[in-house]
MIRODREN-661524 format. One record per residue (C-alpha): x, y, z. Coordinates in steps of 0.5 Angstrom, whole numbers, padded with zeros to 4 digits, always signed. Layout:
XYZ ...
! end
This chain:
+0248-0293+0223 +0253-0291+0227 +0259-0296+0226 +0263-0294+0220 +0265-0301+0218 +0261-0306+0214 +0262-0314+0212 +0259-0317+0205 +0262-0324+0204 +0267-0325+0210 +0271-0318+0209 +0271-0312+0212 +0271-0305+0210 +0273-0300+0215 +0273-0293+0215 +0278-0290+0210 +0278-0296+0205 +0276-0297+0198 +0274-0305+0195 +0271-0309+0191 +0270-0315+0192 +0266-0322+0189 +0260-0324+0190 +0260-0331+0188 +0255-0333+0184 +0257-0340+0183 +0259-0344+0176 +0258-0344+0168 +0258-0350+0166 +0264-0349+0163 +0266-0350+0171 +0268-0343+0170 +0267-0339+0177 +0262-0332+0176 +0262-0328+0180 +0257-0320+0181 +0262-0314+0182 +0262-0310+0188 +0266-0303+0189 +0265-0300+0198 +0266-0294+0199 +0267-0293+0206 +0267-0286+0209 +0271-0284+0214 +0265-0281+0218 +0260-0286+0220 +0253-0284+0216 +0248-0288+0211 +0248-0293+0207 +0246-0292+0200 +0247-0299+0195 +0247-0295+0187 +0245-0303+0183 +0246-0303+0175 +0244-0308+0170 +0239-0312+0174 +0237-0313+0167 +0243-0315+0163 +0242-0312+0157 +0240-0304+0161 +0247-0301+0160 +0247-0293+0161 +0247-0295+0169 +0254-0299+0168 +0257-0292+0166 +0254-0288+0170 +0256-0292+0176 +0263-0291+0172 +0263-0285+0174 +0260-0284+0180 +0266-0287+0183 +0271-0283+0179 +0268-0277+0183 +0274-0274+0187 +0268-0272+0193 +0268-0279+0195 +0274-0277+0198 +0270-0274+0203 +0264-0279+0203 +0260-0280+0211 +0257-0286+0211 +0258-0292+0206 +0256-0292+0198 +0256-0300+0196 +0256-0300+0188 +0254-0306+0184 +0255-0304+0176 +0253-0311+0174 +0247-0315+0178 +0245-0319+0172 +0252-0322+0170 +0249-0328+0167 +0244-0323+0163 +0250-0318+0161 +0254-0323+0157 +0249-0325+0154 +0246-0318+0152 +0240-0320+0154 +0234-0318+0159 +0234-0324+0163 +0238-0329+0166 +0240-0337+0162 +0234-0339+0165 +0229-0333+0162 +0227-0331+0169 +0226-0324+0170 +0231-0322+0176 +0227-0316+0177 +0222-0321+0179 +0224-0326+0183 +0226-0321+0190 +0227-0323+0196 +0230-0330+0192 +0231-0336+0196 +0238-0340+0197 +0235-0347+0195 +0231-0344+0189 +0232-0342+0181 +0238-0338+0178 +0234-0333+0179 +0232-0334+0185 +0239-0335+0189 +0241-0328+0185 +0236-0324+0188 +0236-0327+0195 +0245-0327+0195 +0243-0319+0193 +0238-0318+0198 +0243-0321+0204 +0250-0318+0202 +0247-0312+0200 +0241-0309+0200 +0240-0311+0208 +0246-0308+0209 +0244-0301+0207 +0239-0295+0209 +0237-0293+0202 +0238-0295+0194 +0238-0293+0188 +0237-0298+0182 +0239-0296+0176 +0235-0297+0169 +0233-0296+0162 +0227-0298+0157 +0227-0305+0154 +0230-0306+0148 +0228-0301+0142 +0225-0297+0148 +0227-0291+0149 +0225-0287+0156 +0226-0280+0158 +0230-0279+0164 +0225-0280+0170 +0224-0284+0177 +0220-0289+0179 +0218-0289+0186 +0212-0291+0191 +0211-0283+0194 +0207-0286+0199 +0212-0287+0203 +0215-0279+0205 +0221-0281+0205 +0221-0284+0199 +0217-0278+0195 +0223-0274+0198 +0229-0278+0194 +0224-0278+0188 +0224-0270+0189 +0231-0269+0191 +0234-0274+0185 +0233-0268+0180 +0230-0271+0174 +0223-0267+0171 +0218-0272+0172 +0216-0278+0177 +0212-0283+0176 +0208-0285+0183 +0208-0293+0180 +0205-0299+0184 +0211-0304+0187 +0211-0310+0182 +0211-0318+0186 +0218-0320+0187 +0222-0313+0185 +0227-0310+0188 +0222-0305+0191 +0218-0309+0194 +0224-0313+0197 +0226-0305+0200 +0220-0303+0202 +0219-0309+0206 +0225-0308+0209 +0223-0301+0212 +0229-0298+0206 +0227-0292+0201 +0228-0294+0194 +0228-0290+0188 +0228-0293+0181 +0231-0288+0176 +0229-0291+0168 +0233-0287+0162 +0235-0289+0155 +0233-0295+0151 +0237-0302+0153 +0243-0304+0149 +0246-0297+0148 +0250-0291+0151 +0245-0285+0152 +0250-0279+0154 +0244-0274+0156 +0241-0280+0161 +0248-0282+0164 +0250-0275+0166 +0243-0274+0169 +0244-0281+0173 +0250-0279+0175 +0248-0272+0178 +0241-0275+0181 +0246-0279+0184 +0251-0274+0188 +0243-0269+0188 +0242-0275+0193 +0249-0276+0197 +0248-0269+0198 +0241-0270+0202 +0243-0275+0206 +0250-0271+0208 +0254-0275+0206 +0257-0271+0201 +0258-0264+0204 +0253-0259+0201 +0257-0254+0199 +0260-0258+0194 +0253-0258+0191 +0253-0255+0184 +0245-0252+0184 +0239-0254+0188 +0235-0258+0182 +0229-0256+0180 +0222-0259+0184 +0219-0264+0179 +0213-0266+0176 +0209-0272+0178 +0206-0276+0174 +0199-0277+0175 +0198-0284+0171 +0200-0286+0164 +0198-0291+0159 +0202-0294+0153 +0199-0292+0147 +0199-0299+0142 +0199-0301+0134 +0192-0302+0132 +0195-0305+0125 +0202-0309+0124 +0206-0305+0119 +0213-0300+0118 +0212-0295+0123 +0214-0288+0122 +0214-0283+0128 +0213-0276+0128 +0213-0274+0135 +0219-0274+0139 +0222-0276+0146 +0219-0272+0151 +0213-0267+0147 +0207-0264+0149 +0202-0267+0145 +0195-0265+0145 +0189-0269+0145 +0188-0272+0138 +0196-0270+0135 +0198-0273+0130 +0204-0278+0133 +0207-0282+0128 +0204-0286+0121 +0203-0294+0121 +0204-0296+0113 +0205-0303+0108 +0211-0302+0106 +0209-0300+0099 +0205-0294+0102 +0198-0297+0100 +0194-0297+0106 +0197-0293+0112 +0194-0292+0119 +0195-0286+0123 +0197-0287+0131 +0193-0280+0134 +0194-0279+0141 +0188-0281+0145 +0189-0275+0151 +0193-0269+0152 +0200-0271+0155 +0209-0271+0156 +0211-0277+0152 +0216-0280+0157 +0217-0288+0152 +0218-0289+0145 +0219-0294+0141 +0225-0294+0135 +0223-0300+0132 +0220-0298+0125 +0217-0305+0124 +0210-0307+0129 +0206-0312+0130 +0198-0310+0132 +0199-0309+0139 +0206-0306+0140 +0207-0300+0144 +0210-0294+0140 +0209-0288+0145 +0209-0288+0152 +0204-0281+0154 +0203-0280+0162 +0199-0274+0165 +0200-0268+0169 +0196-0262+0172 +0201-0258+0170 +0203-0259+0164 +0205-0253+0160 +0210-0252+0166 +0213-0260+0165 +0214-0260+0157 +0218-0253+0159 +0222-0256+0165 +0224-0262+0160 +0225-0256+0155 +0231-0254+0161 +0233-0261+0162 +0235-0262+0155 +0238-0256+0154 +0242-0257+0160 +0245-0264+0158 +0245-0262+0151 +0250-0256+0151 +0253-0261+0157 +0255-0266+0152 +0256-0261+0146 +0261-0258+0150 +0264-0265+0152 +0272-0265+0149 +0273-0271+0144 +0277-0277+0146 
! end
């Protein structure tokens, strides 16, 4: 794109400028007027146009700060092209603290939308409009649903090259090749000729400083790729991660108290003994084994299952030994980040 200006909604942001702006998204029924926040960095030289979503899920957290502090970076200063920021897709659903909309649909199931459609509906297809058909790029921002946490990982459709290169770029240790879902947000994107990538850290509900600080730096990793931040601002060239080759959640053959005894992000061996599911006098337990050699990318942090629960998240990897010493680098990276981080 070669004009460096952009209209979302009747207004227009011109080169140089900063907005946010409402997009409305209609009424409560308390006749109170709801709208979805959007912040447009316009740079003064024309260039892409990346759009960086949070909380399409309203209760996934980690990406409403870590677009907090995307947009505190002084280098925006700088910026070419247009960077289209909406911390909160799902108002509905964030202050409610839930996953999906009043009318318990799923955004993230529910794209392109439809203006005549379901809430859900009409809040995809106001996205798709205004936002995502303005753009050259996304990024969507996630965490694992509720008492699930996930290592810092992309998700992305690697059969598009423009895509695979993103995904590699974004500079967390391990991608996921995942198939597009009906109805997501990647499937719209993808529909539009647009290279979108899925970036999942954290568990829903809370604040994960390792994953947020990982986001954060994924996305200026991308900014600088695609030029639209200068390279000699980047810090270092992030290491080349591992792809996944498939994965599969692990399940509770029992319901029980869970205890687990392998953490986020280990290399476990076939048959690794990963946590114990017991009565809550200790009578009977049943230990959870791991059923092929793998990274453990998901956890469940809930103590208490029912049979058919997912407790561990295990994908596989040619290279395993290399990935399970890359995620040892990662962590200590953003370990002595955070340690070193003055209290406020």
């Amino acid at each position: 794109m070669t004009v460096n200006s952009i209209t979302i909604n009747g207004t227009t942001i011109n080169a140089g400028q900063r907005v946010t702006l409402d997009l409305p998204l209609g009424k409560l029924y308390t006749h109170a007027p709801l709208s979805m926040p959007v912040h447009v960095v316009c740079g003064k030289r024309p260039g892409p146009r990346l759009f960086v979503s949070a909380a399409i899920h309203g209760d996934e957290l980690n990406g409403v700060e870590i677009i907090r502090r995307l947009l505190k970076a002084k280098s925006l200063k700088k910026l070419r092209g247009v960077l289209i920021a909406i911390p909160v897709v799902n108002v509905h659903g964030l202050l409610h603290h839930s996953r999906y909309l009043p009318d318990r649909r799923d955004l993230n199931r529910s794209f392109p939308g439809s203006d005549q459609g379901s809430l859900a509906a009409r809040v995809a297809h106001i996205f798709v409009e205004q936002i995502v058909k303005q753009c050259t790029h996304g990024i969507d921002l996630h965490t694992g649903a509720i008492h699930r946490s996930n290592l810092p990982q992309i998700r992305a459709n690697l059969d598009d090259e423009a895509t695979a290169h993103l995904a590699r770029v974004f500079g967390v240790p391990v991608i996921l090749n995942a198939n597009i879902r009906d109805g997501s947000l990647r499937e719209a994107s993808a529909e539009l000729g647009l290279p979108m990538l899925l970036y999942e850290a954290g568990e829903a509900l809370r604040f994960d400083e390792v994953a947020i600080r990982a986001g954060v730096r994924g996305i200026k990793n991308v900014l600088h790729d695609l030029d639209m931040l200068s390279s000699s601002l980047r810090q270092k060239k992030p290491n080349e991660p591992f792809v996944a080759r498939s994965s599969n959640w692990i399940r509770a053959s029992i319901s029980g108290v869970f205890r687990t005894l392998a953490p986020l992000g280990a290399h476990v061996q076939k048959g690794k003994l990963l946590g114990v599911i017991s009565d809550p006098f200790g009578e009977t337990e049943h230990d959870v084994i791991a059923n092929h050699e793998g990274i453990i990318i998901g956890t469940n942090n809930l103590p208490l299952v029912n049979e058919g629960d997912a407790l561990f998240h295990l994908a596989r990897f040619r290279e395993i030994a290399d990935v399970a010493e890359m995620i040892d680098e990662f962590n200590d990276d953003y370990d002595e980040e955070v340690s070193d981080r003055p209290v406020i």
